[in-house]
ZADRENBA-650491 format. One record per residue: y, z negated, x of N, C-alpha, C in turn. Coordinates in steps of 0.2 Angstrom, whole numbers, plus 5000, padded with zeros to 4 digits. Each point is the difference from the previous one (the first is absolute). Layout:
N
YZXYZXYZX ...
END
This chain:
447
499450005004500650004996500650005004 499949965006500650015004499750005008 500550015004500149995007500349975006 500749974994500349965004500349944995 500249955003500249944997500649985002 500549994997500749955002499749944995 500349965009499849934998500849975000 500049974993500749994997500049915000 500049985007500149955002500049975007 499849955003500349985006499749955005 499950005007499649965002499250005001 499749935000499549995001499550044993 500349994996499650054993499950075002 500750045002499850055001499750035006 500149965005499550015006499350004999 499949954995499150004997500050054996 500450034994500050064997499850085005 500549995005499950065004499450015004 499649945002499350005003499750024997 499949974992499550034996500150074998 500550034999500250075000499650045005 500249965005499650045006499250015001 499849964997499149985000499750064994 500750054996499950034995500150065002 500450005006500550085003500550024995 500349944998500550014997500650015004 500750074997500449995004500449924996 500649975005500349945001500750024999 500449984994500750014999500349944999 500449975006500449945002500650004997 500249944994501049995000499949955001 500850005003500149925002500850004997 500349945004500649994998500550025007 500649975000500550005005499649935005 500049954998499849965001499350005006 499450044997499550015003499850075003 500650045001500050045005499550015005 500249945004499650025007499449965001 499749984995499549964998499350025003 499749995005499450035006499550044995 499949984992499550024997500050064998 500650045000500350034997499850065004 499850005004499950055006499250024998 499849975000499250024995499950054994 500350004997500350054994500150085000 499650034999500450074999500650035001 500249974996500950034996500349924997 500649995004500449964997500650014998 500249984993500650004998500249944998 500949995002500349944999500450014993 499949954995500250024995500749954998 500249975004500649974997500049935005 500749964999500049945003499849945001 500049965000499549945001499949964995 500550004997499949974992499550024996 499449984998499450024997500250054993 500449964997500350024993500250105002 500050035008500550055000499550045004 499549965001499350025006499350014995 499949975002499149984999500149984989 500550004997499649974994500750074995 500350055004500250074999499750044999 499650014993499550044995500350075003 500750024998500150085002500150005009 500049995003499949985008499450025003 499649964996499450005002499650084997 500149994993499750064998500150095003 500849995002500450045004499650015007 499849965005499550005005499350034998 500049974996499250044997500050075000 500550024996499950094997500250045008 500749965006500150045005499550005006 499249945000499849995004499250044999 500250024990499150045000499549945001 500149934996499849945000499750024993 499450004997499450024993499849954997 500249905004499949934997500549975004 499949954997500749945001499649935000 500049965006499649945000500449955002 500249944994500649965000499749945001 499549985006499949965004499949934994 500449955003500149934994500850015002 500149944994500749984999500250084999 500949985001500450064998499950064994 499650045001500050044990499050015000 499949955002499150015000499949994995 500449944995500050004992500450024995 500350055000500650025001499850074994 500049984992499650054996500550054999 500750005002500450065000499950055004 499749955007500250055005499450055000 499249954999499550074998499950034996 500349994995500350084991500350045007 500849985006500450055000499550045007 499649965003499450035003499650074999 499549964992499750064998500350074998 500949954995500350074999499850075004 500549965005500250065005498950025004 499850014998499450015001499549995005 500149955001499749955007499549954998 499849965005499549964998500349935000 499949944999500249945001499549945001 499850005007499449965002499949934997 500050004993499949914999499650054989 500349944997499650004993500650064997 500050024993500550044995500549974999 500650014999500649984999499949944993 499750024995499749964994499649955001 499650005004499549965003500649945002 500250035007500549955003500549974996 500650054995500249944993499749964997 499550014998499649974996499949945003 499749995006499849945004500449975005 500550054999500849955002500349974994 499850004997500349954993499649954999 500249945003499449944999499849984992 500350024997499749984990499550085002 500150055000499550064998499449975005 500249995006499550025004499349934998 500349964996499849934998499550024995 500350054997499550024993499750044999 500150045007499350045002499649975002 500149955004499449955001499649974997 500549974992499649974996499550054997 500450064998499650064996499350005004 499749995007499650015006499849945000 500049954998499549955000500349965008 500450035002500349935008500449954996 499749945004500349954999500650005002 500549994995500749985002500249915002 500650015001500349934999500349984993 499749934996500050014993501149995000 500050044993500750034999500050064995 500650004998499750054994500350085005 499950054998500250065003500550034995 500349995000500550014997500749985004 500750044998500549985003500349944996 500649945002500149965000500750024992 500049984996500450014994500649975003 500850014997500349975000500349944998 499949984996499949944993499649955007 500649945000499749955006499549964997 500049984994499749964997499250045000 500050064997499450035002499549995006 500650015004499750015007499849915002 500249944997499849935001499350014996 500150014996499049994996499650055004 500350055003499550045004499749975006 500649945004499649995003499849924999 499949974997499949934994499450035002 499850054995499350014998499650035007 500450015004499650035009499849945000 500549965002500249925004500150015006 500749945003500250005004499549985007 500150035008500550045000500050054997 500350044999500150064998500650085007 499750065001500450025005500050054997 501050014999500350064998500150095006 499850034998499850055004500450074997 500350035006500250074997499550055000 500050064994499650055000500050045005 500450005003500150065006499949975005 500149935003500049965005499750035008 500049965003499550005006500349975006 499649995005500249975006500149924998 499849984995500249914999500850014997 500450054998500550004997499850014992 500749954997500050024994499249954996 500049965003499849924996500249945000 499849964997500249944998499549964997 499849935003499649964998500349974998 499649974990500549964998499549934997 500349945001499849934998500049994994 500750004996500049984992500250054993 499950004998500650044992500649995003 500549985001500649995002500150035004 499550015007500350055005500050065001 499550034993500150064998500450024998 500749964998500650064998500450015005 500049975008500250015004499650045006 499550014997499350045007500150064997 499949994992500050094997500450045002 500950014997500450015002500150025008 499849965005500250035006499650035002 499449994998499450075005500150064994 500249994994500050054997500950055005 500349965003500750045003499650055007 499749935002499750005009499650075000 499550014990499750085003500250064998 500849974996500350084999500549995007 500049975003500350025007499650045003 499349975001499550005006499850074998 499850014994499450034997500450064996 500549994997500050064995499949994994 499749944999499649994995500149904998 500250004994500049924998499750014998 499449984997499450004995499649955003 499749944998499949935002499150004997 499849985003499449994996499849915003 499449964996499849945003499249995000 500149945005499249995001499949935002 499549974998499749945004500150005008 500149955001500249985008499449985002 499650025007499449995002500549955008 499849944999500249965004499950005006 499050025003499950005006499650065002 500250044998499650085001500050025007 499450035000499950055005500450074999 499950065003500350075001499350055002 499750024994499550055003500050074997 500050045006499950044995499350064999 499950074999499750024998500150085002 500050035007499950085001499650054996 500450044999499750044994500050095004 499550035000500350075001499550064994 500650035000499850054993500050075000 499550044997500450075001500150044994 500150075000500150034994499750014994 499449985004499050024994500049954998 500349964998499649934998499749965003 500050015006499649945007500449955001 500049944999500349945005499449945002 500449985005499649955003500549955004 499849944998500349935004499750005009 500549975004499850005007499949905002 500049984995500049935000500549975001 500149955000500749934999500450005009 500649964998500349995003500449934998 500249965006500349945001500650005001 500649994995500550005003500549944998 499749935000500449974999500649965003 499849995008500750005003500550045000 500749974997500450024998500849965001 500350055001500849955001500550034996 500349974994500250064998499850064996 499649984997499650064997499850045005 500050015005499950055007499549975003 499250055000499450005002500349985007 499749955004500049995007499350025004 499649974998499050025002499650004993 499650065004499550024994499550015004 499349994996499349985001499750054996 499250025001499550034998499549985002 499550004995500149974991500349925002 500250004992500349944999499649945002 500149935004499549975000499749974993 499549975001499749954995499950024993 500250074999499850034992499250035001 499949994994499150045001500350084999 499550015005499950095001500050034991 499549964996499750014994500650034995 500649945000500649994997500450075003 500050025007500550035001499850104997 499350005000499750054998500050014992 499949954997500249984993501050034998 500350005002500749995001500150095003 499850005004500050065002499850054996 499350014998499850064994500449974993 500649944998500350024997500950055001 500250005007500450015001499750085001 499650035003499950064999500050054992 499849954997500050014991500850014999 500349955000500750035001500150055003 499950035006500250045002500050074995 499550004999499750074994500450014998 499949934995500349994992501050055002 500249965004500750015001500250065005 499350065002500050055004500350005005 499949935005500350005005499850045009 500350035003499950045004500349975009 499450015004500349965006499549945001 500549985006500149915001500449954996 499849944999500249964998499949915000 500349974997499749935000500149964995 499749974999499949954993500349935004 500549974996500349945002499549954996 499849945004500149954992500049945006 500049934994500149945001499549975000 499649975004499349965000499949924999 499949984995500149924999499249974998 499949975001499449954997499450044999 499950055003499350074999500350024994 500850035000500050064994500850025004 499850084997500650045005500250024993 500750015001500750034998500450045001 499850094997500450045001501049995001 500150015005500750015001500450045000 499850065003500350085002499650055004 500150074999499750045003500350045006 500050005006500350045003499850085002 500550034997499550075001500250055005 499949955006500250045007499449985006 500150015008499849985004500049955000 499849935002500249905002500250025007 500649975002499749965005499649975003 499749974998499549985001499250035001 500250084999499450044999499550005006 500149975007499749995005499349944998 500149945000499549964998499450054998 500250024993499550044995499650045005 500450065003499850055006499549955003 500149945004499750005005499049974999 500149964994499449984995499750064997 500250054999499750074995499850065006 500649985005499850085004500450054997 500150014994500450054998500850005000 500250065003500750015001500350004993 500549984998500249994995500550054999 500449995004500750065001499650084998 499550025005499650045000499850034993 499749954996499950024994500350034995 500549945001500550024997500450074997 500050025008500250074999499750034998 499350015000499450025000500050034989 500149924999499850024991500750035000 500549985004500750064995499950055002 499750045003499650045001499550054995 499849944996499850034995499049995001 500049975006499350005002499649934996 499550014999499549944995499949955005 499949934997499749955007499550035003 500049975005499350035004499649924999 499949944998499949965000499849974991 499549964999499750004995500049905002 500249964992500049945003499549955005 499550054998499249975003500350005009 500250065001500249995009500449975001 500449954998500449975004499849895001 500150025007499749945001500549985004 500149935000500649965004499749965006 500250025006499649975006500649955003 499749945001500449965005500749974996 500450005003500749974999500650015003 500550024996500650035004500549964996 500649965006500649995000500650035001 500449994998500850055000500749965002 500349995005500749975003500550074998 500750004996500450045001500449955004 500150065006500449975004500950054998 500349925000500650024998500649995007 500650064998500549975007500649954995 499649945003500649954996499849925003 500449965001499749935004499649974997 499449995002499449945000500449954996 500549965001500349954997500450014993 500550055000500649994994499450054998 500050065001499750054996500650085000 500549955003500850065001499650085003 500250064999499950075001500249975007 499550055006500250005009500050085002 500650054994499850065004500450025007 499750045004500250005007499650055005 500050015003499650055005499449965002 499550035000499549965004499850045008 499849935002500449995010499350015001 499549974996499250005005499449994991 499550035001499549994995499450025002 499849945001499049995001499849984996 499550084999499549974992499349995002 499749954994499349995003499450054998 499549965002499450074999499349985002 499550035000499349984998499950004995 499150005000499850004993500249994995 499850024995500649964993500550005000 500550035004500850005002500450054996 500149984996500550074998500650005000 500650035001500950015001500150034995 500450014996500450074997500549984999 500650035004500749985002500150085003 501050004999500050055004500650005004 499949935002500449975007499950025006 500350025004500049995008500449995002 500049995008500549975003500450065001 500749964999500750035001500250004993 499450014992500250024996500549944996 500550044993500549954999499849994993 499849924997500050024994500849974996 499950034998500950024997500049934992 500650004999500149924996500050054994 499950054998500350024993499249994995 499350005002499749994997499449944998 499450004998499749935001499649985008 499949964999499949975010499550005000 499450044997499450005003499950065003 499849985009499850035002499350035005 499849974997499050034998499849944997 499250025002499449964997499650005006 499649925001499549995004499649994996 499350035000499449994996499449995005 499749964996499249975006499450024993 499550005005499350004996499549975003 499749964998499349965003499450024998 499449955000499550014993500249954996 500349955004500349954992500549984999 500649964997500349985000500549955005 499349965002500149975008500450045007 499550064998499950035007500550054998 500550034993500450055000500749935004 500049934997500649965003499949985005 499549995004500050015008500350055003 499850074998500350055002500850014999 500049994995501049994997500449955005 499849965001500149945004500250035007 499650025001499950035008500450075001 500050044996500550064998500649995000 500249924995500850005002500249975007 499649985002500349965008500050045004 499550064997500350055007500550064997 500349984993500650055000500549975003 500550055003500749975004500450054997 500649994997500550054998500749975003 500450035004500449975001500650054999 500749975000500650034998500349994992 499449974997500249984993499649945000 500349984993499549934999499350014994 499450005000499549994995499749965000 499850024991499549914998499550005001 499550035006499649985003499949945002 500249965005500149924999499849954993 500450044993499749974996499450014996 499750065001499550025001499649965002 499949975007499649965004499949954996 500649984999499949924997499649994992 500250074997499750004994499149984999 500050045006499350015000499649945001 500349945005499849955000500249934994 500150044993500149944995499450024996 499749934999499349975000499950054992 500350014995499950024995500050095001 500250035004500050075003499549985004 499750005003499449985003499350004996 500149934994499849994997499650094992 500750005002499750084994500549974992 500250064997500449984996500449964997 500650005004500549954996500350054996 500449954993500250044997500850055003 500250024995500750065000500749935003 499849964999500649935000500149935007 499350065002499749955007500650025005 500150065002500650015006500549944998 500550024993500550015000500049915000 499649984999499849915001499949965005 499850055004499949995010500750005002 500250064998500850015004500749964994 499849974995500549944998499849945002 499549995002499749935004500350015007 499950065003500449985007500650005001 
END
């Protein structure tokens, strides 16, 4: 269907997008910004066009800019990495328009599960357990909305339809505090979002973060790649991620998984994707669907064997899986450090040139960064600047390895949370295997 691919996005994402490319003989169509100009990665790439200045809103998230490179570069798909327009259900209508491919699910697929009430009620409709809460949007009529959550029972947590990233909620304790919680998250996601449309839910107090790999094709094939751990969190922002989740039976996540494929059908979805949910007392909680790459797609990769990126392309493509559920078998244990440029301690952004950087290596070592030395990472965008990933046969022996991997990365010229890293690793509950979503942010108000 095609032959070349503009990767509409930047850094460590798309340096993994264009290796996978490569493993296809795909040609590699590179934009950047003013900002990441001279960015060493960029030299990898086929054809590079600079599409505007460092400001994301004029670069990288410029629907006509971008689609403009496409038609001058003879670019036949558009691979929008994460973040930026990965979910982005205008930008893949203005994709297919113009008669290209867009490596992720349909623009209606992506609306539909970018709206947290629909995407809720395709799950009901599919037999996934939700979080209990009704699906529907939040009435005006305050008093309404008091018996709505009366009848949940408090806590209760006020959520936007369009939400994400931890923006655009609100945990609330009594009737009372609803007429001052509703009101401002309903401002917070027409600022954020576009969209005031509030929905609510029961407040899960000590939840876990798991989720569920899904990949799909055109024919009606999908299949889960098993679970993922991602409850260390600061700020709603993933810090380490685990495969498989510790301490859940395989039974449960196999169970969980043939219903998340069902959804898939039901709602014709295409591609990569993930199932969010909330894991409390042996029962999980749909949250939201991401219908793009993770970050965190490596763990998955290193347990399965299979490239994920790779596939990816593979069914927009239009090709059927090549795998059937019965093949997929999870060996070992893989852990995930995103290594950020920002101080170990505050957390403050440290972009700057980098003076020296020693990565590690051995068995089970995996880097994906497109750091090197001299390179600058520039303050206009977010501070993560790769991922250490390890793999063992167990869990022990993937954090022995992690352990040993950070102490011999060295980056100097910036500051990264490496260091915290270290430490994290030796608190007895990370260690230990599943603490919940509340665990970090509880470490670091105690220190």
């Amino acid at each position: 269907m095609f032959d070349t691919v503009l990767i509409a996005n930047r850094g460590e994402i798309a340096l993994r997008i264009l290796r996978a490319c490569r493993m296809l003989d795909l040609r590699v169509v590179a934009i950047c910004s003013e900002a990441d100009r001279d960015s060493p990665w960029l030299r990898k790439a086929d054809q590079v066009l600079c599409i505007g200045p460092a400001a994301a809103g004029q670069s990288y998230l410029d629907h006509n800019a971008i689609l403009y490179a496409a038609r001058e570069t003879g670019a036949g798909a558009i691979h929008p990495g994460y973040g930026f327009l990965s979910e982005n259900a205008d930008f893949a209508e203005k994709v297919e328009a113009e008669g290209l491919v867009f490596i992720g699910p349909g623009p209606q697929v992506i609306r539909q599960m970018g709206d947290k009430i629909a995407a809720k009620a395709a799950m009901q409709a599919a037999g996934v357990p939700c979080v209990p809460g009704p699906s529907a949007a939040l009435p005006e009529d305050a008093a309404a909305i008091r018996d709505m959550a009366v009848a949940l029972g408090f806590p209760v947590i006020v959520k936007a339809a369009g939400g994400g990233g931890g923006r655009g909620m609100r945990v609330v304790h009594s009737p009372e505090a609803l007429d001052t919680a509703v009101p401002l998250t309903r401002e917070e996601a027409r600022k954020a979002f576009g969209n005031p449309t509030l929905y609510l839910e029961k407040y899960l107090d000590r939840p876990r973060h798991v989720e569920i790999q899904v990949l799909c094709d055109n024919h009606g094939n999908a299949i889960h790649l098993g679970d993922r751990d991602c409850s260390l969190q600061r700020r709603h922002q993933k810090v380490i991620e685990e495969a498989p989740a510790p301490g859940i039976p395989r039974s449960a996540i196999e169970e969980l998984g043939a219903l998340c494929t069902r959804a898939c059908r039901q709602i014709g979805y295409r591609g990569l994707g993930t199932f969010e949910f909330l894991y409390q007392d042996g029962i999980f909680a749909f949250i939201e669907m991401n219908t793009r790459v993770q970050v965190e797609h490596p763990v998955t990769e290193m347990v399965t064997g299979i490239d994920l990126v790779r596939a990816q392309i593979l069914l927009a493509m239009g090709q059927p899986l090549p795998w059937r559920q019965d093949d997929i078998n999870i060996e070992g244990h893989a852990i995930e450090c995103r290594i950020n440029a920002e101080d170990p301690e505050t957390f403050l952004p440290s972009p700057g040139r980098i003076a020296r950087i020693d990565l590690p290596g051995g068995p089970g070592v995996r880097v994906d960064t497109h750091m090197v030395q001299g390179a600058v990472v520039p303050p206009n965008y977010d501070a993560m600047i790769g991922k250490l990933i390890t793999h063992g046969a167990d869990r022990a022996d993937a954090l022995r390895r992690m352990e040993h991997a950070l102490s011999e990365t060295t980056i100097e010229g910036i500051r990264t949370n490496i260091p915290f890293h270290s430490r994290l690793l030796r608190d007895p509950a990370v260690r230990e295997g599943g603490p919940t979503i509340h665990h970090l942010e509880a470490v670091l108000a105690a220190k």
